[in-house]
N, C-alpha and C positions, 0 to 999 in steps of 0.2 A: 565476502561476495566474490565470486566466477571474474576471472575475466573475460569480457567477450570479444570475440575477436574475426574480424573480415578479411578473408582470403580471397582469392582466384584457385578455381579447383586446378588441381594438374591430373583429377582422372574424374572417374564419374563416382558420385553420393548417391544418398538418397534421406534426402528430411526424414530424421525419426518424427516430426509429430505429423506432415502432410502425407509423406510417403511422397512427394513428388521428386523426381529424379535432376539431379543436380550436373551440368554435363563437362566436360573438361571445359576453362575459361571462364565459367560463371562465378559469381563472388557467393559465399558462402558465408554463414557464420558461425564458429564454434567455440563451444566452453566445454567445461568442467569443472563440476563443484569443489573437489577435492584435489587434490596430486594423486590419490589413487584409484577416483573412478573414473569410469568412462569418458570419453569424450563426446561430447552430444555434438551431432552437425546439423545446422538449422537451413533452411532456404530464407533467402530476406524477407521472405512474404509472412514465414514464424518466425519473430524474434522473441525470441525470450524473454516476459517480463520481470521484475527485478523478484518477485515475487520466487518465482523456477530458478534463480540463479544464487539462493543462500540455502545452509545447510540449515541457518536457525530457523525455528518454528514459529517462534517467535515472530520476527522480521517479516519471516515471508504472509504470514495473517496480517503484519502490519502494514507491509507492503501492499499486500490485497486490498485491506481497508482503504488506504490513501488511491492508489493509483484504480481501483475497479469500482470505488465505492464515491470518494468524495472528487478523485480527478473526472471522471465520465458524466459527473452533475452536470449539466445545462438550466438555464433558464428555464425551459418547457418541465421538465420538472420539476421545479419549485411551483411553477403555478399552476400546473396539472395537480400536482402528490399532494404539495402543500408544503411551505419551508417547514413546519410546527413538523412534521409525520417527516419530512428526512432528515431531520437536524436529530429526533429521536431516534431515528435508523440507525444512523451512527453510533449516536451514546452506545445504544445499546450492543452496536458490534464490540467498542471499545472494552465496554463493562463485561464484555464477557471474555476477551481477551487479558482485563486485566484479573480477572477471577482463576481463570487459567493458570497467568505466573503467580498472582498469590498463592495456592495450592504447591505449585511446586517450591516458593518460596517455604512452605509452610509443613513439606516434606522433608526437608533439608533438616539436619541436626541442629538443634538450638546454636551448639558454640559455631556451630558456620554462617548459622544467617545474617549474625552482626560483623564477625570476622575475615570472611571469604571473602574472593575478588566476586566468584560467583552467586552469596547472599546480597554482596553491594548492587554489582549487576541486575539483580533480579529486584530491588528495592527501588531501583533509581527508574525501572521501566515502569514500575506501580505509580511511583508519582511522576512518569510523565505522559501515562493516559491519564491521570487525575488532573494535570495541565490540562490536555486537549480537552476533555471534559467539560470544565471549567469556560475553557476559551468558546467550545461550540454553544454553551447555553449563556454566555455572554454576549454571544452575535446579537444582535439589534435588528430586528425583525420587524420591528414594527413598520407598516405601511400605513401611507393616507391615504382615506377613503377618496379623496376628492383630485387623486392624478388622473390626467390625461393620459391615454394608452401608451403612449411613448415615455411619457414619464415613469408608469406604472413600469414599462419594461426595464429602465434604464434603473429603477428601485432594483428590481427583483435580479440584474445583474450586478447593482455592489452588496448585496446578501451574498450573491455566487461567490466571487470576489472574496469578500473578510471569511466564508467558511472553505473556499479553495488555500488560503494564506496558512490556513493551523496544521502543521504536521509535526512528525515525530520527532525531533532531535537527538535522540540517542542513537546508541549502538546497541 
């Protein structure tokens, strides 16, 4: 992953994703994915989320899942959507991510899939959205009919809670 990094301009920018103009002494923020590409310069107002700052493909969907998917959950939608219909939402982003690296797992030459750093790599990310998996339809869902609305909220935020806790461990 980029390092990102806050400056004080010593001349004037301008935000590649806002276009707004960056003016001598404002703080800025820039990366670059690689050592040889560009350098991006952000306004503070666009920071880059971790998602924009890896070259994996991988990461960066898994990235997105966690922080656009399971991090921006609230309470209101849990009992607007329904926990049942986003805890599925998930799975189903995950299972299709991990269907993804299976395939490229599954493209790789026999003798590398068990022997490469990069078949191990790609093995270890299979089983650990089959974790997350596991852990999402594990959550404990169940509610009583019979809470008080405070109650009923104070439920429906340690659902939030135990499915906000499950993320990705790897690399």
């Amino acid at each position: 992953m980029s390092t990102l990094k806050s400056q004080k301009a010593r001349k004037r920018y301008e935000c590649c994703r806002c276009k707004a103009v960056i003016t001598s002494g404002e703080v800025y923020l820039r990366f670059s994915l690689t050592r040889f590409s560009p350098i991006q310069i952000r306004c503070v107002n666009c920071r880059p989320p971790r998602s924009e700052r890896t070259t994996s493909d991988f990461l960066a969907e898994m990235y997105s899942i966690k922080d656009n998917t399971i991090g921006t959950l609230t309470v209101a939608d849990l009992t607007g959507i329904g926990v049942d219909a986003v805890i599925s939402d998930i799975i189903e982003s995950l299972n299709s991510l991990k269907e993804e690296t299976q395939e490229r797992l599954d493209n790789m030459p026999e003798h590398l899939q068990d022997s490469s750093s990069s078949g191990e790599l790609l093995q270890g990310r299979i089983e650990a959205i089959d974790d997350m998996v596991d852990e999402l339809e594990g959550v404990n869902i169940d509610i009583d009919d019979n809470l008080e609305d405070e109650e009923l909220e104070e439920r429906f935020g340690e659902i939030l809670d135990e499915i906000q806790q499950i993320g990705y461990p790897g690399s």
